[in-house]
VOMILO-99828 format. One record per residue (C-alpha): residue number from 1; residue in one letter; x, y, z. Coordinates in pm, 1 decimal, padded with zeros to 6 digits. Each point is the difference from the previous one (the first is absolute). Last residue first. Layout:
# residues N
SITE   num   residu         xx         yy         zz
SITE   NUM        A          X          Y          Z
...
***
This chain:
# residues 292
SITE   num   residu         xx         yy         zz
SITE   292        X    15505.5   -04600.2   -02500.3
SITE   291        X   -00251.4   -00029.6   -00241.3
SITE   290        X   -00208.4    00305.2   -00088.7
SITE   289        X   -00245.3    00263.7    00155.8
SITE   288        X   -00327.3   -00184.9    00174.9
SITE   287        X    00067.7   -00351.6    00033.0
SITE   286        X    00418.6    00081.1    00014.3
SITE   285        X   -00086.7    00282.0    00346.2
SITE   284        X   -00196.5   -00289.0    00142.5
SITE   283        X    00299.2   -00265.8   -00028.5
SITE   282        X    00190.6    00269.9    00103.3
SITE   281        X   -00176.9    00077.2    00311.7
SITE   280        X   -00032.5   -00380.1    00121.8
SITE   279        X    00371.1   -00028.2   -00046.8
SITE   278        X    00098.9    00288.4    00230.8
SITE   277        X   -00256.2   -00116.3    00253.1
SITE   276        X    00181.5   -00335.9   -00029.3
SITE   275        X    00328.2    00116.5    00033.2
SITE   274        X   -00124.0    00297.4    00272.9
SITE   273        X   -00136.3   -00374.8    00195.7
SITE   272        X    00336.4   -00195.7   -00074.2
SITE   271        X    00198.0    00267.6    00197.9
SITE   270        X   -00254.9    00057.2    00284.4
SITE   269        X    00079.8   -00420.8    00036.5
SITE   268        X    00356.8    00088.0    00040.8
SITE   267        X   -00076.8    00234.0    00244.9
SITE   266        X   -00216.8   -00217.6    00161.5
SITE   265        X    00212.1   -00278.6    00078.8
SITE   264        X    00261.5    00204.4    00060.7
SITE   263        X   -00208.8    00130.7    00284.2
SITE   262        X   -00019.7   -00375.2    00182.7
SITE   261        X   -00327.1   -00210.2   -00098.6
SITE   260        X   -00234.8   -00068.5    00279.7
SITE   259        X   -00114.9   -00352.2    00121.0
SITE   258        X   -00213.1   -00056.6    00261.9
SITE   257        X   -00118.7   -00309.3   -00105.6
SITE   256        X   -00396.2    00068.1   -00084.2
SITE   255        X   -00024.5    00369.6    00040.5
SITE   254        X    00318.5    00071.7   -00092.3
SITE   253        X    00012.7   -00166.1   -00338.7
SITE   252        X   -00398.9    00100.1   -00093.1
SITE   251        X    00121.5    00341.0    00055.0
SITE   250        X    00322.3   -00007.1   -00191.0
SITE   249        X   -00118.7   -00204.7   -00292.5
SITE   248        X   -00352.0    00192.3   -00033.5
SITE   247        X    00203.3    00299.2   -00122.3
SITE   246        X    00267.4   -00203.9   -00209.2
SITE   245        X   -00305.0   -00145.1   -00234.6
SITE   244        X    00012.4    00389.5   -00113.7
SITE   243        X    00326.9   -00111.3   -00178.7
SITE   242        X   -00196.5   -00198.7   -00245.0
SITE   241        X   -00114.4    00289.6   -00180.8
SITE   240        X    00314.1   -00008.5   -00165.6
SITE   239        X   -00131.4   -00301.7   -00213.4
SITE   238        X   -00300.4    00158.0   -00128.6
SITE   237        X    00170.8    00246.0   -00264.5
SITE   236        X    00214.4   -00322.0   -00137.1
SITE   235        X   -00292.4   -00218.1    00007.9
SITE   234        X   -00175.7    00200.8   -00157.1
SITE   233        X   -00376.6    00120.3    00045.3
SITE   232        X   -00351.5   -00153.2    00023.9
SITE   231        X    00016.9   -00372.3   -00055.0
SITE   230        X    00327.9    00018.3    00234.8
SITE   229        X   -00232.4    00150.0    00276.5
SITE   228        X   -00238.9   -00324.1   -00009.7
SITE   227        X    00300.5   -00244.3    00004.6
SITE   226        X    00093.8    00203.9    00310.4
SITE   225        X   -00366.2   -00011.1    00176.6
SITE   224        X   -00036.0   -00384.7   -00020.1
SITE   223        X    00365.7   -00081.3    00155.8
SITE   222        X   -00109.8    00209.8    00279.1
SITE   221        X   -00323.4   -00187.1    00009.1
SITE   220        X    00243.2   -00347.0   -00015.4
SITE   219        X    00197.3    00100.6    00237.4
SITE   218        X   -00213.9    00119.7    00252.8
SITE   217        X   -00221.8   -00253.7   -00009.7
SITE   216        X    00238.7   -00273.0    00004.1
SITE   215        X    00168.8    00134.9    00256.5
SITE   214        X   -00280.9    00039.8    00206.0
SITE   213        X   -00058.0   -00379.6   -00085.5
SITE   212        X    00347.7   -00118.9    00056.4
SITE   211        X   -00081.9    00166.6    00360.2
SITE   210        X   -00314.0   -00204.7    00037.3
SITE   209        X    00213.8   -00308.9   -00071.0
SITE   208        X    00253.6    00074.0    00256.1
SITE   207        X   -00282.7    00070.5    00253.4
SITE   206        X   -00173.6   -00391.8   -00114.9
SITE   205        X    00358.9   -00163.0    00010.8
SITE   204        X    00207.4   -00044.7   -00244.1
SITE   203        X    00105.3   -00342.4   -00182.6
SITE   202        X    00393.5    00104.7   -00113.3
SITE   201        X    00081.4   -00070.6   -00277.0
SITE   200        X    00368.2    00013.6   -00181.1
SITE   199        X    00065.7   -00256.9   -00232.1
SITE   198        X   -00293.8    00029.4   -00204.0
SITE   197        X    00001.8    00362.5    00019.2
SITE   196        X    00210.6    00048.1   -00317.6
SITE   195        X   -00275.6   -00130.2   -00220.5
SITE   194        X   -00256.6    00191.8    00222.6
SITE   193        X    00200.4    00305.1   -00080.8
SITE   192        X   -00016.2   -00021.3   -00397.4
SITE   191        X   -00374.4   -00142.2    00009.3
SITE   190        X   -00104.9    00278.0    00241.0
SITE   189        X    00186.4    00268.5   -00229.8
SITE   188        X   -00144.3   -00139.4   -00310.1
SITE   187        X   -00367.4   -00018.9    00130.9
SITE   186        X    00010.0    00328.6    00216.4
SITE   185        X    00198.7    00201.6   -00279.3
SITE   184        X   -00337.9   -00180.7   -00261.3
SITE   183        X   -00244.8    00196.6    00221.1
SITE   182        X    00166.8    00346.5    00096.3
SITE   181        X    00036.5   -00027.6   -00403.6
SITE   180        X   -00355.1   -00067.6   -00032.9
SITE   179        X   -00153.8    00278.2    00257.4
SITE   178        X    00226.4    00283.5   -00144.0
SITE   177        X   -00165.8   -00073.0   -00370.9
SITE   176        X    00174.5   -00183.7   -00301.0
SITE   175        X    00205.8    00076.5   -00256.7
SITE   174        X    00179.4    00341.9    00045.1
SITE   173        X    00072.0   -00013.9    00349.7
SITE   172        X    00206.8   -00304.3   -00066.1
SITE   171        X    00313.4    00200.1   -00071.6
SITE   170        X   -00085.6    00192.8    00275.2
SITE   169        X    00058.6   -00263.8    00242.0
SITE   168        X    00318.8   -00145.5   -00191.4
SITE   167        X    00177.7    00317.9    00038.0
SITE   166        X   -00157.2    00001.7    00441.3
SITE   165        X    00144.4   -00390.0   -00013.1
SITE   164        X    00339.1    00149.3   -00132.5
SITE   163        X   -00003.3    00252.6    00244.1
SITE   162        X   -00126.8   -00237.2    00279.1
SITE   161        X    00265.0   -00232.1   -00077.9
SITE   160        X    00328.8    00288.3    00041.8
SITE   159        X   -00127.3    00127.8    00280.1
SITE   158        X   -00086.1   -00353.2    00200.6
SITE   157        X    00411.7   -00038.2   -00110.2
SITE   156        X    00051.1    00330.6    00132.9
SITE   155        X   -00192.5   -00087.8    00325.4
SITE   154        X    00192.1   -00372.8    00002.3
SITE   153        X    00377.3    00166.7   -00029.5
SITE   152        X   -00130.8    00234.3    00339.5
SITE   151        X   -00141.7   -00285.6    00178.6
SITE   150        X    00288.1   -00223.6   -00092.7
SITE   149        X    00204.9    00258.2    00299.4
SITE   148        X    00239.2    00269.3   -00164.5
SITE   147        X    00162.7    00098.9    00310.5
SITE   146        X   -00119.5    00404.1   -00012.6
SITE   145        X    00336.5    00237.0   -00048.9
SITE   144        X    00148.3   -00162.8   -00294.9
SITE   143        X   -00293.6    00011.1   -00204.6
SITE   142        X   -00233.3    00307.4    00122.2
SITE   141        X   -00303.6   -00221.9   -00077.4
SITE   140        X   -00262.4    00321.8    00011.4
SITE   139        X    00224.2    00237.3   -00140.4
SITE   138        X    00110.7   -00241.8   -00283.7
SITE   137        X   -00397.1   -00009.3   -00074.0
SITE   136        X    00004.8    00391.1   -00044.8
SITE   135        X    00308.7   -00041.6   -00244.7
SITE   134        X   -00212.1   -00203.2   -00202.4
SITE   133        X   -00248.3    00284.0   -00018.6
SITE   132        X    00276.9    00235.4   -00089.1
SITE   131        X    00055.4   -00219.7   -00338.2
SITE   130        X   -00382.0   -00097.6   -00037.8
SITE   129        X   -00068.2    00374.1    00023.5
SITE   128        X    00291.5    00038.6   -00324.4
SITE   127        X   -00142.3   -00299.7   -00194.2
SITE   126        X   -00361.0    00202.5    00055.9
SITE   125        X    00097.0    00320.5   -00107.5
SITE   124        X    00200.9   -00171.5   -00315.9
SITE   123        X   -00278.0   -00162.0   -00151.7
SITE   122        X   -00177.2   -00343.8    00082.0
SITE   121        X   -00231.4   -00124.8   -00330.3
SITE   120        X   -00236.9   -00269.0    00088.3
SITE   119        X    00085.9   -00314.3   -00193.4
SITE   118        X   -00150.0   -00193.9    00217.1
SITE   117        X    00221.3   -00260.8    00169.6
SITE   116        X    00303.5    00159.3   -00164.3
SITE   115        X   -00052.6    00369.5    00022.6
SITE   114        X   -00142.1   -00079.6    00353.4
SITE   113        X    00282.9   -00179.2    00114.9
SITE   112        X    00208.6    00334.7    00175.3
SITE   111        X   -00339.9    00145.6    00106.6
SITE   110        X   -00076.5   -00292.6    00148.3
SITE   109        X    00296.8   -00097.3    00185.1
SITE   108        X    00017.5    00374.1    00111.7
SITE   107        X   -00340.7   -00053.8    00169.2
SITE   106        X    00081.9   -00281.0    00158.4
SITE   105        X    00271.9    00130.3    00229.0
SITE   104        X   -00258.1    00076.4    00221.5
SITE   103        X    00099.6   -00370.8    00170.4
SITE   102        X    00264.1    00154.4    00182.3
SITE   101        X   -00257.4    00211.3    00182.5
SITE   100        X   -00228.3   -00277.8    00011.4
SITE    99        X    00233.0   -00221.1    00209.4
SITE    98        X    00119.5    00272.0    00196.5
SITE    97        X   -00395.8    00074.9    00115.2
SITE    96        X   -00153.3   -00356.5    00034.6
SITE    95        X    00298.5   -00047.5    00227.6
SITE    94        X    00361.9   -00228.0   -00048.3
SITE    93        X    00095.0   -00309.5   -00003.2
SITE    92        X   -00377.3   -00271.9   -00017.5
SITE    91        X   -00127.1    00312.1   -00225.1
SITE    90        X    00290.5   -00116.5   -00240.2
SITE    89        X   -00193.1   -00292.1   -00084.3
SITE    88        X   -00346.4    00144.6   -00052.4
SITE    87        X    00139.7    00208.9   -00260.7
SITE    86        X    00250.5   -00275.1   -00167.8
SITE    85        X   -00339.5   -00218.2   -00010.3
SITE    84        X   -00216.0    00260.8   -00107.8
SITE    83        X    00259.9    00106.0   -00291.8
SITE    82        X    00038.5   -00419.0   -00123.6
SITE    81        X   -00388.1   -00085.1   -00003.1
SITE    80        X   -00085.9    00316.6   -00198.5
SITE    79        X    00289.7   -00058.6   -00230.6
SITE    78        X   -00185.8   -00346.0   -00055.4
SITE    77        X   -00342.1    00154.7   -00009.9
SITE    76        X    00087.1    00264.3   -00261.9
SITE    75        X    00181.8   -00280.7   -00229.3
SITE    74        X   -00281.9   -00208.3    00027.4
SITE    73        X   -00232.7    00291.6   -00050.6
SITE    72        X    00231.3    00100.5   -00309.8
SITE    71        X   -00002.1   -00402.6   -00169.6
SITE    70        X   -00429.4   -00036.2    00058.5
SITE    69        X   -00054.9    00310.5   -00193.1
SITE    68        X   -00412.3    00008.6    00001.8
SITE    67        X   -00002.5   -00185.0    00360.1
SITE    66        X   -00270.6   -00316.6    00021.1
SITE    65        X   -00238.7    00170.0    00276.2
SITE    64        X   -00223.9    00250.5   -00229.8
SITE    63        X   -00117.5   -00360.7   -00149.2
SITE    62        X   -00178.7   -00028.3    00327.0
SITE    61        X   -00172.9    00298.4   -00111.4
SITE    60        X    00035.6    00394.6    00103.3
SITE    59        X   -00150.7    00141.4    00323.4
SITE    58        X   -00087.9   -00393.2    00132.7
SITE    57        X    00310.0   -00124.3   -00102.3
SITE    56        X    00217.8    00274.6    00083.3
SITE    55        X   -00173.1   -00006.5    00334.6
SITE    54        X    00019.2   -00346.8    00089.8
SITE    53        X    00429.5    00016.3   -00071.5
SITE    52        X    00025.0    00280.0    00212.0
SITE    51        X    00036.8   -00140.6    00365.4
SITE    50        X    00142.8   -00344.3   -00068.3
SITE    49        X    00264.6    00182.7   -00197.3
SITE    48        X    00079.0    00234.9    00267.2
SITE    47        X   -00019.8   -00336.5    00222.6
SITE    46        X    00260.4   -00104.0   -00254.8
SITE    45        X    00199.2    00261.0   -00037.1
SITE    44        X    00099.0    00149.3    00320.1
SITE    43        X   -00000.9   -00326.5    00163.9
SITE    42        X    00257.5   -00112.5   -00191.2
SITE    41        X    00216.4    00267.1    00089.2
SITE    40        X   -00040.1   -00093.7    00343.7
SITE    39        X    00106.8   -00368.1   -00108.2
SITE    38        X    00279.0    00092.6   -00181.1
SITE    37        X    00116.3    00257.5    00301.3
SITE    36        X   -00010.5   -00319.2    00254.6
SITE    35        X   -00212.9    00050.8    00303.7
SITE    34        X    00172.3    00039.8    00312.8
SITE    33        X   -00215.6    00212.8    00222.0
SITE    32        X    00260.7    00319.8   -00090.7
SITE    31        X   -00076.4   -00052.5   -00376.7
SITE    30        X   -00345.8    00002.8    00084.8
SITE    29        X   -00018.5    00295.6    00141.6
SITE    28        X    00261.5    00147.0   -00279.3
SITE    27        X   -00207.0   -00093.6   -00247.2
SITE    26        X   -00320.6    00166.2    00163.2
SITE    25        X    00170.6    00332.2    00019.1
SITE    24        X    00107.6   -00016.8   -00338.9
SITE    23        X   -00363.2   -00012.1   -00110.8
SITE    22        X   -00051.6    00309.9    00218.2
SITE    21        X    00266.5    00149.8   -00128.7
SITE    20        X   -00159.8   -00052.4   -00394.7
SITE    19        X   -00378.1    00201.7    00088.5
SITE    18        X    00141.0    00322.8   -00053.0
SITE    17        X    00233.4   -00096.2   -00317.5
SITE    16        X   -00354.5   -00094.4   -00133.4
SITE    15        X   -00201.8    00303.1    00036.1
SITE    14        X    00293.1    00176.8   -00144.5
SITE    13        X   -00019.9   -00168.8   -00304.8
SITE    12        X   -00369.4    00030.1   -00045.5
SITE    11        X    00020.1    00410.8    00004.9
SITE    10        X    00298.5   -00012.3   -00198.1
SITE     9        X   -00197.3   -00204.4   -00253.1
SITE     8        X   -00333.0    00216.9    00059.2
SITE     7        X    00237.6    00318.2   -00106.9
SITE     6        X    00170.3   -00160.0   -00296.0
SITE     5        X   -00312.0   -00059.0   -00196.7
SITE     4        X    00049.5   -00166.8   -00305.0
SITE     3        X   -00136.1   -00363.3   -00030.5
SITE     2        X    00160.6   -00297.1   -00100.7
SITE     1        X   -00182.0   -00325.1   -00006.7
***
């Protein structure tokens, strides 16, 4: 169910991006020990699903488990499936910190498909931020200078999915509560990876498995506190927000790997921040004069 307060939904939302790194940080452990990405995405989703299933039932019913719009969480779960996997693959090229940075091209994904996923209305502010914002991400990749490695392709693909997973995500806010649809994404997502995971497991051993675990955790509360933010406030005004994941990126990056993203890196990532800042300030200027 909807509810209107924009604050609490930035509030959430930036929880989240917070805890994200630190689920990227497990992938790429586990990535480097040889464990295939379907099967770490896998994981994700099903021990989330292991985790949360009980408590939907117990807070709401066991009929609370069958999912009100079976055809959208299917669709959410498979896109789901597809951005993880192109995010945890193109942590096995490059670090947590380059990947992400190319990956903040989400937000302009979503403010471009939000007219046609929702029907939210996009004015000529925000097409113009997008604009400059895209010329951020072009910063970052610096084609023809940088080799373009599959990492970088894979982090816009992950881009591209998570934006249309994020659409879908709010789309679902409005039946359902943040507990359900964390819920039915772990039982489509696990069903749509474990299919694909038949050809590729891997029996891991008991420190593997605690590590799935963490990432489990992670994932799935981070998971948890997004759904929860889109109930409160736009997807289009939330989606910027994402940036502040970038933060946690850089530290958890060199703390774990060593890993420190060059000065282009950053400028192009200052660029995509003002965009975003920019975007957040019009959407509140619209609430409270008139629509952009």
């Amino acid at each position: 169910m909807i509810k209107n307060n924009s604050l609490l939904g930035i509030g959430l939302m930036v929880s989240a991006m917070l805890l994200f790194p630190f689920l990227d940080v497990c992938a790429k452990f586990l990535g480097q020990w040889g464990i295939p990405v379907i099967e770490i995405v896998w994981a994700r989703l099903f021990f989330g699903l292991v985790m949360t299933a009980p408590i939907l039932a117990q807070q709401e019913g066991f009929e609370s488990l069958i999912p009100h719009d079976p055809k959208v969480n299917a669709l959410r779960g498979f896109f789901l499936v597809i951005s993880t996997m192109m995010f945890f693959g193109a942590l096995h090229y490059q670090g947590v910190a380059e990947t992400l940075a190319i990956y903040f091209v989400q937000p302009l994904f979503i403010t471009a498909l939000a007219p046609v996923v929702l029907q939210e209305k996009v004015g000529l502010r925000r097409w113009l931020a997008v604009a400059v914002g895209f010329v951020g991400v072009m910063v970052i990749i610096r084609p023809g200078y940088l080799s373009l490695t599959p990492g970088v392709f894979l982090s816009l693909g992950a881009g591209l999915g998570s934006a249309i997973t994020l659409l879908l995500t709010r789309k679902l806010a409005r039946n359902g509560s943040a507990l359900a649809n964390t819920v039915y994404t772990n039982i489509f997502g696990s069903i749509f990876a474990g299919i694909g995971l038949i050809a590729f497991w891997q029996t891991p051993n008991f420190n593997i498995l605690l590590v799935m675990l963490l990432l489990a955790t992670i994932g799935t509360f981070a998971n948890y506190l997004t759904i929860l933010a889109m109930q409160y406030a736009e997807a289009s005004l939330l989606a910027p927000l994402g940036y502040t994941e970038m933060v946690n990126a850089v530290f958890a990056g060199w703390l774990f790997f060593g890993d420190f993203p060059d000065h282009w890196t950053f400028v192009g990532v200052a660029i995509l921040i003002a965009c975003a800042i920019y975007i957040s300030y019009r959407e509140r200027v619209k609430n409270i004069i008139e629509p952009i």
